[in-house]
C-alpha positions, 0 to 999 in steps of 0.5 A: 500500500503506497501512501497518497501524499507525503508525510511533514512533521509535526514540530521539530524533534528534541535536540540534547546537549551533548552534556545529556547525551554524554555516558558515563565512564566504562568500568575499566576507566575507573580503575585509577579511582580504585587505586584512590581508594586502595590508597586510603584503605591501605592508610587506615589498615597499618594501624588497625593491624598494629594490634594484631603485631604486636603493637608494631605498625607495618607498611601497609601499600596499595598496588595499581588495580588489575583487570583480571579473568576468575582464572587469574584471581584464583591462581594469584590468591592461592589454594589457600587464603582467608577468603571472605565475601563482604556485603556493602550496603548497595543492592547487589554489590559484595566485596572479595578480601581475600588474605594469603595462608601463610600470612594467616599462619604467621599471625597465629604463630604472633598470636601464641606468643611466637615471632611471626614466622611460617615456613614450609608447604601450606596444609590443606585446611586451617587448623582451629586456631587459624579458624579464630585469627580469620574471623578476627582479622575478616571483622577487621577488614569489614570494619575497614572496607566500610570506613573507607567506602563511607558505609560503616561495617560492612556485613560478612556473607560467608567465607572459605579457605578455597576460593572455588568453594566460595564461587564469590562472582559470577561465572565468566565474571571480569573482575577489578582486583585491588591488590594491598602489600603488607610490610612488616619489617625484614619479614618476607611481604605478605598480600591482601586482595580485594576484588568485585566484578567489574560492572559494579565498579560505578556503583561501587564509586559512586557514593566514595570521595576517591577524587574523580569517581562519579558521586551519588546525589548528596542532600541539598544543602538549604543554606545555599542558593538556591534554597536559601532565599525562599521564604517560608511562613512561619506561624506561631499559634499562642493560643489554642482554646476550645469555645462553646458555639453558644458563647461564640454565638453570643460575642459582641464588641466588648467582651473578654475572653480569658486566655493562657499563653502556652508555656512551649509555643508551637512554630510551624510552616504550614502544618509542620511543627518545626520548633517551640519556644516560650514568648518574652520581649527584646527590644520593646518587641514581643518574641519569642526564644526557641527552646526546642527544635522538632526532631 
């Protein structure tokens, strides 16, 4: 079927602004605000490890994130670590701490009075003690992670000393991984890694200050333009008294009303109470001092 006459618009389609029509950065580019991040972990981890050595404080450096398939994650962590899922406080996004075995095993040996020191073929499973420092050290780094990422503690999923149990992503999952070196002194270096899927990443940034990440919506403040010029109302209800329709029925010029002020006035914008406060003067004036602010 051919039409009959030619088709003319309307009006003139919609032109955005290159600002609206911009996207946002791709996942792997906000691998530099990831290391921002790991940054400020890896300041606020060297004390908090202290008391797990003895008081002394370690070197505590974050490394450039990587770019990693499962495969790579799972041979860089090992066949044995302290591996824990941590849940943030954004649907859908959990975090990977995972901490090497021999690193655990120098902790209990610190732990029971020893010098830190491990040596020799990993077992196959943490021994009881071991147990107890994961769980010591996994409330740690919740404590941490959420601290930096501005979420308080972070909530611990489950974990596992080998991480194909713990399956923490998605099969085929592309993976950021953080990874954070630990110094404590002459002792050989041992490594803590943090790792999600890569397309959570922007979510993951996105309510941190880490220095270019995009940044959720904050509250707006209503001291600044352009909140701060709006004027609003204010009523403030001295008297509230109930009258008889018979005595209203009755009123004429003249006549008095006994009233009583109430000790804490009610200050409101429309019918939202907002403060109270007991009236007085200043300067010949009638006011009133607030003593309380509605929660």
């Amino acid at each position: 079927m051919r039409p009959e006459r030619a088709f003319v618009a309307e009006r003139v389609a919609a032109q955005h602004c290159a600002e609206l029509l911009r996207r946002g950065p791709e996942p792997a580019e906000l691998l530099p605000a990831l290391h921002r991040l790991g940054e400020k972990i890896a300041r606020q981890l060297a004390p908090a490890l202290a008391a797990l050595l003895g008081g002394d404080e370690p070197a505590v450096t974050s490394l450039a994130p990587l770019e990693q398939s499962e495969i790579e994650l799972a041979q860089a962590v090992g066949t044995l670590a302290a591996n824990s899922l941590l849940a943030t406080t954004m649907p859908g996004v959990t975090l990977l701490a995972s901490v090497d075995g021999l690193a655990m095993l120098r902790l209990v040996d610190r732990a029971f009075g020893g010098k830190g020191e491990a040596s020799g073929p990993l077992p196959e499973h943490f021994p009881h003690s071991a147990e107890l420092m994961i769980a010591k050290v996994e409330a740690l780094l919740a404590k941490i992670l959420g601290a930096a990422l501005g979420q308080g503690e972070l909530r611990a999923l489950r974990r596992d000393p080998r991480l194909s149990e713990l399956a923490p992503f998605p099969a085929g999952a592309k993976l950021a991984v953080l990874p954070i070196v630990v110094m404590e002194g002459a002792k050989a270096p041992w490594k803590l890694v943090i790792a999600l899927p890569l397309v959570q990443l922007p979510k993951l940034l996105g309510g941190t200050d880490t220095g270019g990440a995009p940044r959720g919506p904050s509250a707006a403040d209503p001291a600044a333009a352009p909140f701060a010029d709006v004027p609003l109302p204010l009523t403030a209800r001295l008297v509230d008294m109930k009258v008889p329709l018979s005595t209203v029925a009755a009123l004429e010029p003249g006549q008095v009303l006994p009233v009583a002020v109430a000790r804490a006035v009610p200050i409101a914008i429309g019918e939202q109470v907002i403060a109270r406060g007991t009236v007085g003067t200043q300067d010949d004036c009638v006011a009133l001092k607030l003593t309380q602010l509605a929660n």
